[in-house]
VMD Tcl script that builds the backbone (N, CA, C; Angstrom):
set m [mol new atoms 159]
animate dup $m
set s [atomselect $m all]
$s set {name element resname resid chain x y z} {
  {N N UNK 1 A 0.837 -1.208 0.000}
  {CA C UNK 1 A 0.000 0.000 0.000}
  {C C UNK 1 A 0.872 1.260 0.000}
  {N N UNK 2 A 1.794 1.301 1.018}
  {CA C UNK 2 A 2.973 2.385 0.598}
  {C C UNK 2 A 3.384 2.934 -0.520}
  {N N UNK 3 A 3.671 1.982 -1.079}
  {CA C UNK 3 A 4.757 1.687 -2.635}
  {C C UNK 3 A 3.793 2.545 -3.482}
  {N N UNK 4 A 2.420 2.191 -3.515}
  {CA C UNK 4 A 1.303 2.335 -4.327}
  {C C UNK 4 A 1.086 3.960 -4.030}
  {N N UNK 5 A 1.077 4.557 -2.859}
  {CA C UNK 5 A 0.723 5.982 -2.226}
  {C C UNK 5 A 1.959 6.565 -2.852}
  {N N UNK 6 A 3.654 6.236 -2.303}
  {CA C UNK 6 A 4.737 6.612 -2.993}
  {C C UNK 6 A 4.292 6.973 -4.666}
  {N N UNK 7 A 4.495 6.004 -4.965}
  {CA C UNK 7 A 3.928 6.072 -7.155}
  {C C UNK 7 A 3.038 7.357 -7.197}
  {N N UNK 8 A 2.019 7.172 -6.741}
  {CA C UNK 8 A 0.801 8.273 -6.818}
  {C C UNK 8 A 1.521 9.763 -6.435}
  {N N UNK 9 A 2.274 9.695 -5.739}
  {CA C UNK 9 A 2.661 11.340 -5.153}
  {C C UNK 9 A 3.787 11.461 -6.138}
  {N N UNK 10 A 4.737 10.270 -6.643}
  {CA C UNK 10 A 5.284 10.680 -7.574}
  {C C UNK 10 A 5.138 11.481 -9.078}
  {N N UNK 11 A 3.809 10.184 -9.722}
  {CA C UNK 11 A 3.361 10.983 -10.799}
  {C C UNK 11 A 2.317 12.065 -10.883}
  {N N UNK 12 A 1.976 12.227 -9.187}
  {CA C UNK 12 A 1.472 14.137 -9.281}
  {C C UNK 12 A 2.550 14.988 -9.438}
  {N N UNK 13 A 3.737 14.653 -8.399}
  {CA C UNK 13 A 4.666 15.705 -8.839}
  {C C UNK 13 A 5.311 15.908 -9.797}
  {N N UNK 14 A 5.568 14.395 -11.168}
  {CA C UNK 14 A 5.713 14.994 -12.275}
  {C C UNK 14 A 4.785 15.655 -12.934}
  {N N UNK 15 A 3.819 15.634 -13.383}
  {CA C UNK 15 A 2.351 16.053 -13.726}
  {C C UNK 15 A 2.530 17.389 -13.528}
  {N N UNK 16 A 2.577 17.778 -12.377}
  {CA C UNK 16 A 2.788 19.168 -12.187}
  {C C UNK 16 A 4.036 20.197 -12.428}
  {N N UNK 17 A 5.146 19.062 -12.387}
  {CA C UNK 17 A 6.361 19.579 -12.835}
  {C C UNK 17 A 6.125 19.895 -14.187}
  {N N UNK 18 A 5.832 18.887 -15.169}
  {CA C UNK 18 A 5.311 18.846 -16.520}
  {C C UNK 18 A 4.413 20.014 -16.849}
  {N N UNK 19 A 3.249 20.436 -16.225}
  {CA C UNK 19 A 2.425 21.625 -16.367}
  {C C UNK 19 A 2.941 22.784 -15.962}
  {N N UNK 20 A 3.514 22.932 -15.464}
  {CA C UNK 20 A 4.649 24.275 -14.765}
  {C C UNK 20 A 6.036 24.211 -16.099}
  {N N UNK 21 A 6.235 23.629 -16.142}
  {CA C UNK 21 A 7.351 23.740 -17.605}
  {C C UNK 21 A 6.400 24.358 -19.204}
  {N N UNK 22 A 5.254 23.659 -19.163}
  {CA C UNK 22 A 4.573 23.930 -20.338}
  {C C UNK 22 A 4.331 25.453 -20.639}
  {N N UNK 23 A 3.561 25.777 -19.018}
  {CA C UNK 23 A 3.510 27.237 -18.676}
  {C C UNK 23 A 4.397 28.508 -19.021}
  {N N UNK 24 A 5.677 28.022 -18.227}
  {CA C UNK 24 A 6.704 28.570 -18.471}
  {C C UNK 24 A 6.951 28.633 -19.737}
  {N N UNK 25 A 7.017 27.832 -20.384}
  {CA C UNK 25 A 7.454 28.179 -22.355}
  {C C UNK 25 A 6.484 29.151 -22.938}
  {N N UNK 26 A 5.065 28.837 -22.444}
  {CA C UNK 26 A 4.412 29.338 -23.186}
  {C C UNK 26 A 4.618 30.779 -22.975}
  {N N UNK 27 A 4.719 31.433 -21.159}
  {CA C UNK 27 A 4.863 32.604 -20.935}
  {C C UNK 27 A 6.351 33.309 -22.005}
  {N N UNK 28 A 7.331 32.330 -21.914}
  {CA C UNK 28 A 8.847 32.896 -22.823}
  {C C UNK 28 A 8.086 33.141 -23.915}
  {N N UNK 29 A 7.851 32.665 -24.712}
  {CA C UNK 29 A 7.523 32.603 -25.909}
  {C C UNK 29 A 6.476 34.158 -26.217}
  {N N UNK 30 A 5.582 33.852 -25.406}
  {CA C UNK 30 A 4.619 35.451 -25.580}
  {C C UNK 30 A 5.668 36.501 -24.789}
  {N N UNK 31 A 6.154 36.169 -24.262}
  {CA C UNK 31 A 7.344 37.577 -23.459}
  {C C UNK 31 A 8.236 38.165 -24.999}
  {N N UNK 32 A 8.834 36.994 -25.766}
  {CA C UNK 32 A 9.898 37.096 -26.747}
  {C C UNK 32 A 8.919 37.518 -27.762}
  {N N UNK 33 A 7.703 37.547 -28.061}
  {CA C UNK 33 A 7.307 38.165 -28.985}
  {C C UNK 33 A 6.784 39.923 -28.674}
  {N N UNK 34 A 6.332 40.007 -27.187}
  {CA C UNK 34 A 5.870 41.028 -26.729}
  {C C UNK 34 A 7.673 42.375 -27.392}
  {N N UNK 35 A 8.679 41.457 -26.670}
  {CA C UNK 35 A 9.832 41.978 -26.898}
  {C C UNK 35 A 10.144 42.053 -28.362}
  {N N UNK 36 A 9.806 41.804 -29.199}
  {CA C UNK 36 A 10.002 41.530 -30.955}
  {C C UNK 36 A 9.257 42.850 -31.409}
  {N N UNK 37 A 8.117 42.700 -30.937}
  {CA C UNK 37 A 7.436 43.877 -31.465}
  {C C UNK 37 A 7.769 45.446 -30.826}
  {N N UNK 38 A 8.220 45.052 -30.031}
  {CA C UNK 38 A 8.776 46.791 -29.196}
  {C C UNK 38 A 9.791 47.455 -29.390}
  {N N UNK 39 A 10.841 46.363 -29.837}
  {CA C UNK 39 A 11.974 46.397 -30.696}
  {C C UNK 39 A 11.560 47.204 -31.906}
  {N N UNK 40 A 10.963 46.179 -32.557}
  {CA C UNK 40 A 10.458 47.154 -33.920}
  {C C UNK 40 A 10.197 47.830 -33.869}
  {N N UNK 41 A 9.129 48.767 -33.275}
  {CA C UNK 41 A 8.554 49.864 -32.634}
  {C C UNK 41 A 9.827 50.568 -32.660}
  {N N UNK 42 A 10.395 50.748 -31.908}
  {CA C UNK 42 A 11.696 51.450 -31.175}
  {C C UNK 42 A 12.268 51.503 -32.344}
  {N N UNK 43 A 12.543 50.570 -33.469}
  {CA C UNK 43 A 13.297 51.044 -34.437}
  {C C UNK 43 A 13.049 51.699 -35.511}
  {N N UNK 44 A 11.480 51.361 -35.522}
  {CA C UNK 44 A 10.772 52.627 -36.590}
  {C C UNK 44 A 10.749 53.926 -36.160}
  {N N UNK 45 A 10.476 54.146 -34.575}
  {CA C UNK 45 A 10.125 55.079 -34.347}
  {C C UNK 45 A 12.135 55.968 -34.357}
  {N N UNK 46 A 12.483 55.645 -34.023}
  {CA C UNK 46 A 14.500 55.850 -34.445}
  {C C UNK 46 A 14.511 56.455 -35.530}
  {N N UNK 47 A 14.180 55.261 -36.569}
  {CA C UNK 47 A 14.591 55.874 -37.897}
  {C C UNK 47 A 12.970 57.193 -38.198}
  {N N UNK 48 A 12.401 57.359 -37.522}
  {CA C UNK 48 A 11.508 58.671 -38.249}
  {C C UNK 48 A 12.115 59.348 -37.651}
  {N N UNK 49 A 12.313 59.737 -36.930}
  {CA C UNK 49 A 13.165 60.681 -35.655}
  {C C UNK 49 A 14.677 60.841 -36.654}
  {N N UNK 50 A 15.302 60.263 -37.355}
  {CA C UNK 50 A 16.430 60.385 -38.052}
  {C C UNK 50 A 16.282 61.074 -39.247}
  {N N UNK 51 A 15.255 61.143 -39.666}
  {CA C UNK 51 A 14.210 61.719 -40.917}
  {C C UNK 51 A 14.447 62.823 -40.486}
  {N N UNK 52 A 13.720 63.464 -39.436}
  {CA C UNK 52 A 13.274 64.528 -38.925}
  {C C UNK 52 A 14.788 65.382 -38.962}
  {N N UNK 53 A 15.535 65.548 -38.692}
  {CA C UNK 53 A 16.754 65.846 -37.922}
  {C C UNK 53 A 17.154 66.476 -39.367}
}
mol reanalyze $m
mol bondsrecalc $m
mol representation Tube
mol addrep $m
C-alpha cells in the first residue's frame, strides 16, 4: 500500500512539474514576442526621428 501511495505522489509531482514547464514556455515565448514587437517599434520610431533631424 505504501509503494502504491509513494507512485501516486510521484506521478502528481511529475504532472505538475510537466504543467509548470509547459507554462513557463508558453509565458517565454509570448514575453519574446511582446519583446520583438517593441523592438520594432523602437526602431521605426529611431529611424523617423532620423528623418526629422
Amino acid at each position: 500500500m505504501s509503494l502504491e501511495l509513494t507512485l501516486q505522489f510521484l506521478m502528481l509531482s511529475i504532472g505538475f512539474i510537466a504543467v509548470a514547464a509547459l507554462f513557463l514556455n508558453v509565458d517565454k515565448k509570448r514575453t519574446q514576442k511582446r519583446l520583438e514587437v517593441e523592438l520594432a517599434e523602437y526602431k521605426q520610431q529611431h529611424e523617423q526621428n532620423q528623418k526629422h533631424k
